[in-house]
C-alpha positions as CSV (number, residue, x, y, z in Angstrom):
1,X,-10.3,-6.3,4.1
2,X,-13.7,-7.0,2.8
3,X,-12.8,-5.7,-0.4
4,X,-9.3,-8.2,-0.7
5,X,-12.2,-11.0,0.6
6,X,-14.7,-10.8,-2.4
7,X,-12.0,-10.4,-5.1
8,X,-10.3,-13.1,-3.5
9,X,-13.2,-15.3,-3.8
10,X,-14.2,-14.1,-7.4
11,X,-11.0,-15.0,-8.2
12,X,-11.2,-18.6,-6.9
13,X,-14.7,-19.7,-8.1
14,X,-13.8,-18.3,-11.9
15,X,-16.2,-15.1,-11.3
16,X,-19.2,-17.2,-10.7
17,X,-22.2,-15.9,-10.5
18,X,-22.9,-14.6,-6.8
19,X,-26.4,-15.8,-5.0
20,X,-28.7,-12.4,-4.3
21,X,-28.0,-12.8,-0.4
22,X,-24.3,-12.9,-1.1
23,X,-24.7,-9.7,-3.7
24,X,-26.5,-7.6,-1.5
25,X,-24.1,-8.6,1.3
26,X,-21.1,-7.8,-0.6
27,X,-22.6,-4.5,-2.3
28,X,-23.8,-3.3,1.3
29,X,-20.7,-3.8,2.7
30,X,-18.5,-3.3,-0.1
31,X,-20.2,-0.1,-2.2
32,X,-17.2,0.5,-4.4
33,X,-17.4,-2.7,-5.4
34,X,-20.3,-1.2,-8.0
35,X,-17.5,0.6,-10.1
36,X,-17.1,-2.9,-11.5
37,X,-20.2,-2.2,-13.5
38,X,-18.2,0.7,-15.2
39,X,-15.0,-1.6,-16.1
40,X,-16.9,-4.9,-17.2
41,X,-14.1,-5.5,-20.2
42,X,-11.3,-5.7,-18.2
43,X,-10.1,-9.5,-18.7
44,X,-10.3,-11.6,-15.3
45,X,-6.9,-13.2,-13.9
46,X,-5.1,-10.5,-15.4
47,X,-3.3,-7.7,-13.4
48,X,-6.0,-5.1,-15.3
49,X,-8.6,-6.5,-12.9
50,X,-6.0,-6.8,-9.9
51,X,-5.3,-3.3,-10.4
52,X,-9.3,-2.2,-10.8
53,X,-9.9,-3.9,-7.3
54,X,-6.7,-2.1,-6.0
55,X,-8.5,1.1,-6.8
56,X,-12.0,0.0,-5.4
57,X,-10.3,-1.2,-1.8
58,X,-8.4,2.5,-2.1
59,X,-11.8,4.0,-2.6
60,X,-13.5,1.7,-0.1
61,X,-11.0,2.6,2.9
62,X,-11.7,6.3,2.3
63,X,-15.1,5.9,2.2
64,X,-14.8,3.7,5.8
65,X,-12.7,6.4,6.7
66,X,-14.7,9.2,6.0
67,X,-17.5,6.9,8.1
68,X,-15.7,6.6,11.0
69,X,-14.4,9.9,10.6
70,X,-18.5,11.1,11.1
71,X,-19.1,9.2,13.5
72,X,-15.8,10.4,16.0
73,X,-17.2,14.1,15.2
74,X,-20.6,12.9,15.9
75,X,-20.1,11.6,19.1
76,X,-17.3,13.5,20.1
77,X,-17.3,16.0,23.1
78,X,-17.9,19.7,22.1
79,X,-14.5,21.9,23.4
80,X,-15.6,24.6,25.3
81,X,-13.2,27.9,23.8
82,X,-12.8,30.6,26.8
């Protein structure tokens, strides 16, 4: 979701240039979101860059997922084997 929220509002503000708050906010929250650096000559408003921010939510759900995942183990209770 907060990957499909910044691309939507690159999208809409023609790739503006973000403030440094909204930067670190969006990098903190969004890390994939760095992968753009790799990919900087894929066109904007073209289904290349639709597709590049289709990878970088994939990568970002795993990467929540493998979070959450931590933190269920983490505080999880130990079984007890007989």
């Amino acid at each position: 979701m907060v990957t499909v929220v910044l691309f939507a509002y690159l999208e809409f503000t023609n790739y503006a240039t973000l403030s440094m708050p909204l930067r670190v906010t969006a990098v903190f929250l969004c890390p994939a979101s760095l992968m753009t650096i790799l990919l900087i000559d894929v066109e904007p408003h073209t289904w290349g860059i639709v597709a590049v921010w289709s990878v970088i939510a994939l990568t970002n759900a795993i990467l929540y997922g493998a979070v959450a995942a931590g933190i269920a183990k983490l505080f999880s209770e130990p079984t007890q084997s007989p």
